[in-house]
C-alpha positions in Angstrom: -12.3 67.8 -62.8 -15.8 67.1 -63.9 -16.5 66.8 -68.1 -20.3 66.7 -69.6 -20.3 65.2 -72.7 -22.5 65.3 -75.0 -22.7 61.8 -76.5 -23.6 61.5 -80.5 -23.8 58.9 -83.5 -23.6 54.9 -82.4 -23.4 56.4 -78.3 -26.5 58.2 -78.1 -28.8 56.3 -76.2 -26.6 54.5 -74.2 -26.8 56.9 -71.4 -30.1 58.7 -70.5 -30.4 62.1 -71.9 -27.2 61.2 -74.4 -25.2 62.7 -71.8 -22.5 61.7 -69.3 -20.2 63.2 -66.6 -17.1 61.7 -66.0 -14.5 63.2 -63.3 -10.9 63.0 -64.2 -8.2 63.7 -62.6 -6.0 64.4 -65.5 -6.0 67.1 -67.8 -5.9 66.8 -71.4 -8.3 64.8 -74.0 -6.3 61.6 -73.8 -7.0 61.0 -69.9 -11.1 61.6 -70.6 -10.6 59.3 -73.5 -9.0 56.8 -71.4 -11.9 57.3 -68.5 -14.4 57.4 -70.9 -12.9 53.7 -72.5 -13.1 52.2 -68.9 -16.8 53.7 -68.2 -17.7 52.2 -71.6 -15.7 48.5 -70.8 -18.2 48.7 -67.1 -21.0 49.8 -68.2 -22.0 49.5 -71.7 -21.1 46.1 -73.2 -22.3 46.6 -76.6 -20.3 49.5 -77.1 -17.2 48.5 -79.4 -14.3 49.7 -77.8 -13.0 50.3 -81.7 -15.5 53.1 -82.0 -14.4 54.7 -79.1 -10.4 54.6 -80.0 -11.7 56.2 -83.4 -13.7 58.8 -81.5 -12.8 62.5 -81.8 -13.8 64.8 -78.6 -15.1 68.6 -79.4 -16.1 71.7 -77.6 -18.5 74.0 -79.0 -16.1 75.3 -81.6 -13.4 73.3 -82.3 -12.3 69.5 -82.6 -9.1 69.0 -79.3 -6.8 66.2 -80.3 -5.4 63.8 -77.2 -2.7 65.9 -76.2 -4.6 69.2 -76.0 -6.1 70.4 -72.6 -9.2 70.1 -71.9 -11.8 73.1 -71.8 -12.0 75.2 -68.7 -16.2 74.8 -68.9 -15.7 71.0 -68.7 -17.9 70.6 -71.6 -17.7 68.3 -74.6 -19.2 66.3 -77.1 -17.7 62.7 -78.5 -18.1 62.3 -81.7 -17.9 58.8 -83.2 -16.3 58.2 -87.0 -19.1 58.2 -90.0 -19.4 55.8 -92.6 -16.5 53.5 -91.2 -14.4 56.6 -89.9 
């Protein structure tokens, strides 16, 4: 399964067009957050991986917590804590 996400807060600009796809093979939030952790360790090295364990992951109308599924449009937006979480 594919996911866009939308990137936001201390992630935007780390990817062109503060977007990314990443393809999962699991199902629910906590497998895109644990792709999305490796991407991040790979490929952007002055990303804290703290931020992204505090992250929350949204659709367009709601915030999914790890062990929901994920969206059948594959689309989301990562959300990182404000003001220190």
């Amino acid at each position: 399964m594919d996911i866009d996400l939308e990137l936001f807060g201390a992630l935007r600009g780390l990817e062109a067009g503060d977007r990314l796809t990443v393809q999962l093979n699991g199902g629910q939030v906590a497998d895109l957050r644990a792709a999305l952790q490796a991407y991040a360790s790979a490929n952007w090295p002055s990303a804290s991986a703290g931020i992204l364990a505090s992250c929350a992951f949204a659709t367009s109308s709601e915030i999914l917590r790890d062990a929901q599924p994920l969206p059948a449009d594959g689309r989301m937006a990562v959300l990182p804590p404000v003001s220190g979480g």
